[in-house]
C-alpha positions in Angstrom: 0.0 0.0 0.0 1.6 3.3 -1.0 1.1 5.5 1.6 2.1 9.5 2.0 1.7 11.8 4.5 2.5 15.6 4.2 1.3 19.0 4.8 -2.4 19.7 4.0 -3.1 22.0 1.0 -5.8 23.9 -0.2 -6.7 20.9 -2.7 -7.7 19.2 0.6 -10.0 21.5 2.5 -12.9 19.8 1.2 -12.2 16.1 1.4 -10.8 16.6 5.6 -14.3 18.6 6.2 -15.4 15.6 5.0 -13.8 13.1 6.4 -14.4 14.8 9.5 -17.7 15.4 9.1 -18.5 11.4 8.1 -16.2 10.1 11.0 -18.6 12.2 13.7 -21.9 11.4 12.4 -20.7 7.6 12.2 -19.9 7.9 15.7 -23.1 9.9 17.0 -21.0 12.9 17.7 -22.4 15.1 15.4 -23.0 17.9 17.8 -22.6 21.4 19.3 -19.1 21.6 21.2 -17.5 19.4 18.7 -15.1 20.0 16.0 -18.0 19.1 13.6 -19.7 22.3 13.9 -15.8 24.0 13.8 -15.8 26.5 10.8 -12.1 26.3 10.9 -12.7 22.6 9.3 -14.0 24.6 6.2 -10.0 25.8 5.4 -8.2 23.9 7.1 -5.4 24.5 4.9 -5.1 28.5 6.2 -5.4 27.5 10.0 -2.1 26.0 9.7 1.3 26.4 8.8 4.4 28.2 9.5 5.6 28.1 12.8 4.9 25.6 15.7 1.5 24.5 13.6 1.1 22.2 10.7 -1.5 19.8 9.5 -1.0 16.9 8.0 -2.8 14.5 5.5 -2.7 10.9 5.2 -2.6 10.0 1.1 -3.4 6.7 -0.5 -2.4 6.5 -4.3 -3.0 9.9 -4.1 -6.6 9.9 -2.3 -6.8 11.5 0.8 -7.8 9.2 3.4 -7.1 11.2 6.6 -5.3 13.8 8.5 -4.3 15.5 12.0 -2.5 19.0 13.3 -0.2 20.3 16.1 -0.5 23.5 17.2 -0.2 25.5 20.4 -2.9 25.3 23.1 -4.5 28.5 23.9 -4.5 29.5 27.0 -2.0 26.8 28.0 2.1 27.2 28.6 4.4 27.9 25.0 5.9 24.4 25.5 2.3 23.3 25.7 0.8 21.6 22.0 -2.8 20.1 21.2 -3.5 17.5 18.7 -6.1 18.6 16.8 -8.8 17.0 14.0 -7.0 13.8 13.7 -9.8 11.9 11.4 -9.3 8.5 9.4 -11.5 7.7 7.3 -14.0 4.5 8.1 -12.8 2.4 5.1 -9.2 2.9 6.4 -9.1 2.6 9.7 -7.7 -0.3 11.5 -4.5 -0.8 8.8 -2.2 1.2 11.0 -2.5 4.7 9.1 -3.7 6.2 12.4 -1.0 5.4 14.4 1.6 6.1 11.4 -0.3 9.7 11.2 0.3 10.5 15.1 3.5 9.8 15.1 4.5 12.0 12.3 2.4 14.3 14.8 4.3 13.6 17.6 7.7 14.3 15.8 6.8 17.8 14.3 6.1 18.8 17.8 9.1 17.7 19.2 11.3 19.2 16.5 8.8 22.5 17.3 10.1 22.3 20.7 7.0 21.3 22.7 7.3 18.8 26.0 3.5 18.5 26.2 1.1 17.3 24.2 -2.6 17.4 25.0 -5.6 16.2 23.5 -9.5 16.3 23.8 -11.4 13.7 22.3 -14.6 11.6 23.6 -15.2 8.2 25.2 -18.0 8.0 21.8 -14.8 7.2 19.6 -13.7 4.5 21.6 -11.3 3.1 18.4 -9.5 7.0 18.8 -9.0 6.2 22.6 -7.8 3.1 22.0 -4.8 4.6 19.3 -4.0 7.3 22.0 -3.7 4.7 24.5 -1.1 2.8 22.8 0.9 5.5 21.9 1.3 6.4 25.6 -1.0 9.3 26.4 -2.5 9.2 29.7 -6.1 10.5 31.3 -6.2 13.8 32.9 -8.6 14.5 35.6 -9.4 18.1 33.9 -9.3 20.3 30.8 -5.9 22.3 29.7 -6.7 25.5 27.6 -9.4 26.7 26.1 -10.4 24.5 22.9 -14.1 25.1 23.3 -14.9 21.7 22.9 -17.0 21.7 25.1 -18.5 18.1 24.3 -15.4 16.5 24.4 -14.9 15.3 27.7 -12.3 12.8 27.7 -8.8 14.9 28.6 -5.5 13.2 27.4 -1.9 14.0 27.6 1.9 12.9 27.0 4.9 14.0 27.7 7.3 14.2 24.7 
């Protein structure tokens, strides 16, 4: 399987929306205080880049069958990061390209100098949880920064 990651264009706004979109609704988290109703998903292309931010895509023979971002949490420390609108899409899950995806994550933000990486997320997408787990983040008992994800109630965080 030929698989590429790299950084997302504008080519790709519309295929992470929805990719996005899909992977909420098929997990009932379609709501208010998600990243579904999140203009930024719209562009994601012009929320990121440059800097201690990038988002990345996950391509497949050159369809794009995922993605995922690091950028700094607001209202959290500098050396503070949160992973943000990781999405697989359901016909490729399960074959590794999630876990493949966070680490290329997890290595921007250490080359952008953060120690911390936080994520919000719910217990709804259990296979998610599952992916963070085995990477090594762990539970917090509360929220860091302000995301305003409000719905998202399951707090997660590594040091790296």
């Amino acid at each position: 399987m030929e698989i590429s990651v790299r950084e997302i264009q504008e080519r790709d706004n519309i295929s992470m929306e929805q990719i996005i979109k899909r992977s909420l609704e098929e997990y009932g988290m379609a709501i208010e205080g998600t990243v579904y109703t999140d203009p930024v998903i719209r562009q994601l292309s012009k929320s990121y880049g440059g800097g201690r931010a990038a988002y990345f895509v996950v391509e497949i023979k050159g369809e794009t069958v995922g993605g995922g971002g690091i950028a700094p949490l607001s209202g959290a420390d500098e050396d503070v990061c949160e992973l943000q609108r990781m999405f697989v899409s359901g016909l490729h899950r399960g074959k590794g390209i999630g876990y493949g995806l966070l680490k290329h994550c997890i290595d921007f933000a250490q080359k952008a100098g953060y120690k911390f990486c936080y994520l919000e997320s719910s217990e709804k997408l259990s296979d998610a949880i599952r992916l963070y787990e085995r990477f090594g983040f762990k539970y917090l008992d509360d929220k860091m920064g302000d995301t305003g994800h409000f719905s998202c109630k399951t707090y997660m965080g590594m040091k790296i």
